[in-house]
C-alpha positions as CSV (number, residue, x, y, z in Angstrom):
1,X,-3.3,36.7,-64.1
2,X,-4.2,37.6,-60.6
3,X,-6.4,35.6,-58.5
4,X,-10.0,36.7,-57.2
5,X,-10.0,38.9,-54.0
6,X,-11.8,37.3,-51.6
7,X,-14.3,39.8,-50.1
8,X,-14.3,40.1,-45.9
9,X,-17.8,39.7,-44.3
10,X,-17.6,40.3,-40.5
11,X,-19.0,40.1,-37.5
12,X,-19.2,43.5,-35.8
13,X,-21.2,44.1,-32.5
14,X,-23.5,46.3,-32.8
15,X,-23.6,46.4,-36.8
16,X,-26.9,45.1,-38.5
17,X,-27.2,41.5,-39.4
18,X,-24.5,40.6,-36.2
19,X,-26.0,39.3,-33.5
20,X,-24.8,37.8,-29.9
21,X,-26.6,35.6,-27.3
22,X,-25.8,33.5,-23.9
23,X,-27.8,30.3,-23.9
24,X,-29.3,28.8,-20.9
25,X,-26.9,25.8,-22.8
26,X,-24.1,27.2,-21.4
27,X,-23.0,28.8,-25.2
28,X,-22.2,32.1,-26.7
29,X,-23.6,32.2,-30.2
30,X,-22.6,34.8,-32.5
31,X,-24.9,35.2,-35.8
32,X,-23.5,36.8,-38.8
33,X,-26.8,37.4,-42.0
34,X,-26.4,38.5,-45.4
35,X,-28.6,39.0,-48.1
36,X,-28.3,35.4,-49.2
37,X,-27.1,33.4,-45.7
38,X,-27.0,33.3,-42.0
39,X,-24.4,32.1,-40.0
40,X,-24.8,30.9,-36.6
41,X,-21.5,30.3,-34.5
42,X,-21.9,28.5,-30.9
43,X,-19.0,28.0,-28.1
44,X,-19.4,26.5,-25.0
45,X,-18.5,29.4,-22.0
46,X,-15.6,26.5,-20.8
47,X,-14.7,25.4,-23.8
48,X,-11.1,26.4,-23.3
49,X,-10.8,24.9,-19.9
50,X,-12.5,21.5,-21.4
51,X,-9.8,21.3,-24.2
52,X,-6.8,21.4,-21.8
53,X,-8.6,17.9,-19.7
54,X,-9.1,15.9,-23.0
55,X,-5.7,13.1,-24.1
56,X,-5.8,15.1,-27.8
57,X,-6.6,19.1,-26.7
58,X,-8.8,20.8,-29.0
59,X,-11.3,23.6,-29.7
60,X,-14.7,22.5,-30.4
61,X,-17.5,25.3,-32.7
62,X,-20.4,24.0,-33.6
63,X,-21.9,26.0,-37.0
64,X,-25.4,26.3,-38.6
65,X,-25.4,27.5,-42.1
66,X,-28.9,29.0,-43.6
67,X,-28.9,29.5,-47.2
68,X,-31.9,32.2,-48.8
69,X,-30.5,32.3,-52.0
70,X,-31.4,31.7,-55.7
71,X,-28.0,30.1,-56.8
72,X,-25.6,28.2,-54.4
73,X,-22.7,28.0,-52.2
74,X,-20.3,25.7,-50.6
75,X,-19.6,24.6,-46.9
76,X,-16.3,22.9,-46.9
77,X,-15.1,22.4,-43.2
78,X,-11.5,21.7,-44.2
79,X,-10.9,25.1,-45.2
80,X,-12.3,26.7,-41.7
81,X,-9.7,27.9,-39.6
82,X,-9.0,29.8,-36.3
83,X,-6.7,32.3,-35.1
84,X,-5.1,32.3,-31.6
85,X,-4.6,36.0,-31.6
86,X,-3.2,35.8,-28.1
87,X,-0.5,33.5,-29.0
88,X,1.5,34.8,-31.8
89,X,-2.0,35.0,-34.0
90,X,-1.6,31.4,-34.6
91,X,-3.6,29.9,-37.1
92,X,-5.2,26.2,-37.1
93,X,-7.2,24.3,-39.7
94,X,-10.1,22.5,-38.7
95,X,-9.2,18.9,-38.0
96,X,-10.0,16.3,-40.5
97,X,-12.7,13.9,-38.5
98,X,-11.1,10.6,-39.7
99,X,-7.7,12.1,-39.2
100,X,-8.3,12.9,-35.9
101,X,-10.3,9.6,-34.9
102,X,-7.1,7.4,-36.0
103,X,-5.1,10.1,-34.0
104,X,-7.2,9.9,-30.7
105,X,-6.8,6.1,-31.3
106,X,-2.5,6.2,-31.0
107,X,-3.4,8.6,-27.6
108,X,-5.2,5.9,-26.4
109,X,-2.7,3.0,-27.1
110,X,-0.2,4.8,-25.7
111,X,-1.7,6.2,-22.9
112,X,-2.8,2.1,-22.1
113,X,0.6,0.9,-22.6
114,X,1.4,3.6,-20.3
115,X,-0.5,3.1,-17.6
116,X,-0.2,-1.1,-17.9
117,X,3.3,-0.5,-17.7
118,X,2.8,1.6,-14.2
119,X,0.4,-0.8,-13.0
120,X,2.8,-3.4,-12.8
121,X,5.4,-1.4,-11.4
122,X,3.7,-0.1,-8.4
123,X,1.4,-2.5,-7.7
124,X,-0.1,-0.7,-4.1
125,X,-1.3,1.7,-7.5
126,X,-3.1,-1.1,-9.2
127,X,-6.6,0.2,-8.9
128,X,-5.8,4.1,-9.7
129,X,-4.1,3.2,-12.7
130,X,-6.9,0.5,-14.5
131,X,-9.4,3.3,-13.5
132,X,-6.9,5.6,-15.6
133,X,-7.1,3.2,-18.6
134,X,-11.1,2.9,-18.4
135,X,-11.6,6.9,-18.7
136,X,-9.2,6.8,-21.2
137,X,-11.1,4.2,-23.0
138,X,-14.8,5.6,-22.3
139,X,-13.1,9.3,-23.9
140,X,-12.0,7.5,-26.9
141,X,-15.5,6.0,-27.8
142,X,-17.1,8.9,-27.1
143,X,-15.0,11.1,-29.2
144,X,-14.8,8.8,-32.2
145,X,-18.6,8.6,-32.1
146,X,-18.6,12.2,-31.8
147,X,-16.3,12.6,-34.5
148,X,-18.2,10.4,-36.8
149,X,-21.7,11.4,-36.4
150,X,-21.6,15.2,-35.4
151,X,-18.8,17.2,-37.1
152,X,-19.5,19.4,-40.1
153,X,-19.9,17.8,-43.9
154,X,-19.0,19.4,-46.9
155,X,-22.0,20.6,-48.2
156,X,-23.2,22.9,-50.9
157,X,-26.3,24.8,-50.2
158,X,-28.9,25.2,-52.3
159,X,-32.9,26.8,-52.4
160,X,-33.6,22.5,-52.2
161,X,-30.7,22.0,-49.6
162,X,-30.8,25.2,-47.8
163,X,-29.2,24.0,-44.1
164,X,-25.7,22.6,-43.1
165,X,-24.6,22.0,-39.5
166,X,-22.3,20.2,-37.3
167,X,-19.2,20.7,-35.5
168,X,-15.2,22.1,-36.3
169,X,-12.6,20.9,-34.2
170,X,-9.4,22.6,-33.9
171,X,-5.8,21.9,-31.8
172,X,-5.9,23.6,-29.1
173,X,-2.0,23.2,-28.3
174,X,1.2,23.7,-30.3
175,X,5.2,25.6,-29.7
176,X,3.2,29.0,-29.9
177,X,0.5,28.2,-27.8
178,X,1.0,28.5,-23.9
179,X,-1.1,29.0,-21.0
180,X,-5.0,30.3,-21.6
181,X,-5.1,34.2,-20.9
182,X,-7.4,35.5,-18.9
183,X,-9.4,36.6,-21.7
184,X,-8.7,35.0,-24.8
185,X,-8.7,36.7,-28.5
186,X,-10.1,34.5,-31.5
187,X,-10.9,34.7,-35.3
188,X,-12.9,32.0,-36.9
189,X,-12.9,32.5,-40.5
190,X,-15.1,30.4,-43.1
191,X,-14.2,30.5,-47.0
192,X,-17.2,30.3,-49.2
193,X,-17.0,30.9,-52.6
194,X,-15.5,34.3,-53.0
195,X,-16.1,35.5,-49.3
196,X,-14.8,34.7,-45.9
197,X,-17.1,35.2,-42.7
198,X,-14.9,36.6,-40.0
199,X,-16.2,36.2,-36.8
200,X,-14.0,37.5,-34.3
201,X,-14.8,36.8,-30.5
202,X,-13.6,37.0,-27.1
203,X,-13.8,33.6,-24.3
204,X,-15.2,34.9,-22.2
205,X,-16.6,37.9,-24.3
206,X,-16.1,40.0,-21.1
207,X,-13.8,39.7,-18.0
208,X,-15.6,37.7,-15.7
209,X,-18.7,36.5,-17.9
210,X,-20.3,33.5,-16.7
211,X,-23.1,31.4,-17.7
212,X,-26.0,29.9,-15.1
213,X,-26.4,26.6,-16.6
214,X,-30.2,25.6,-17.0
215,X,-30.6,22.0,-15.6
């Protein structure tokens, strides 16, 4: 017996329900509604040239889920993904939080053994390379705070539980993956219970783009 076709829903400039905005936050947000849910999807304008500075690279979306109708429907982040249509249309999962935590944890070990180990071998480098090991160590808390307070939970939304959000993380780096373009081509696709929102976008969305940050 065949399985059930999953029907596309996608975001399409200029069509009805999609919707595009630059925040004084420094975001894009792309909003994709249906009769029965709106999707809002937020990237920061640098977010690319963030991921690259970070000991474990990765992609960071934040999501907001708004559910208007009668029945229900399930959020489950695992199943989000993300093409890398410039490189080779690779495709990522989202990253499991704890996963990743325990995995930012072994970067950080290493990267202290590392830099311990330097330390003592170039002494006249002493102060460079503790000052190394404390960023490394202020990152790590950050992003396991991050990673267990803000990223997206499973969820199933309901008329008495009608909003989900939080944040999907993705690798940002792999064999396929080189060098940022100039203009990079993304798909960020979200399963839900016999549809996926497609939500195809461009960083920046147009050559040049930049965002005036709002202090």
């Amino acid at each position: 017996m065949a399985g059930t076709q999953e029907s596309i829903v996608r975001w399409e400039e200029g069509k009805p329900g999609s919707t595009f905005s630059r925040g004084e936050d420094g975001k894009y947000r792309y909003g994709l509604r249906t009769d029965d849910l709106g999707v809002t999807m937020a990237v920061d304008s640098q977010e690319l040239q963030k991921s690259r500075k970070r000991m474990g690279p990765f992609v960071g979306i934040f999501l907001e889920f708004s559910y208007q109708g009668s029945d229900s429907v399930s959020v489950l982040p695992g199943r989000i993904t993300l093409e890398f249509a410039s490189h080779a249309h690779v495709v990522h999962q989202a990253l499991d939080p704890q996963t990743f935590s325990e995995h930012y944890q072994d970067l950080a070990d290493a990267a202290a053994k590392y830099n311990q180990r330097e330390s003592e071998k170039h002494r006249d480098k002493k102060d460079f390379y503790n000052k190394r090991i404390e960023a490394n160590e202020k990152e790590l808390v950050e992003i396991q705070e991050f990673l267990g307070s803000r990223c997206l939970k499973p969820a199933k939304l309901s008329p008495a539980a009608p909003q989900n959000t939080g944040w999907v993380l993705f690798r940002s780096t792999d064999k396929w993956i080189g060098r940022w373009k100039d203009q990079e081509q993304l798909v960020l696709r979200i399963p839900l219970d016999g549809r996926v929102i497609e939500i195809p976008f461009q960083l920046p969305p147009t050559a040049g783009d930049l965002i005036l940050r709002k202090r």
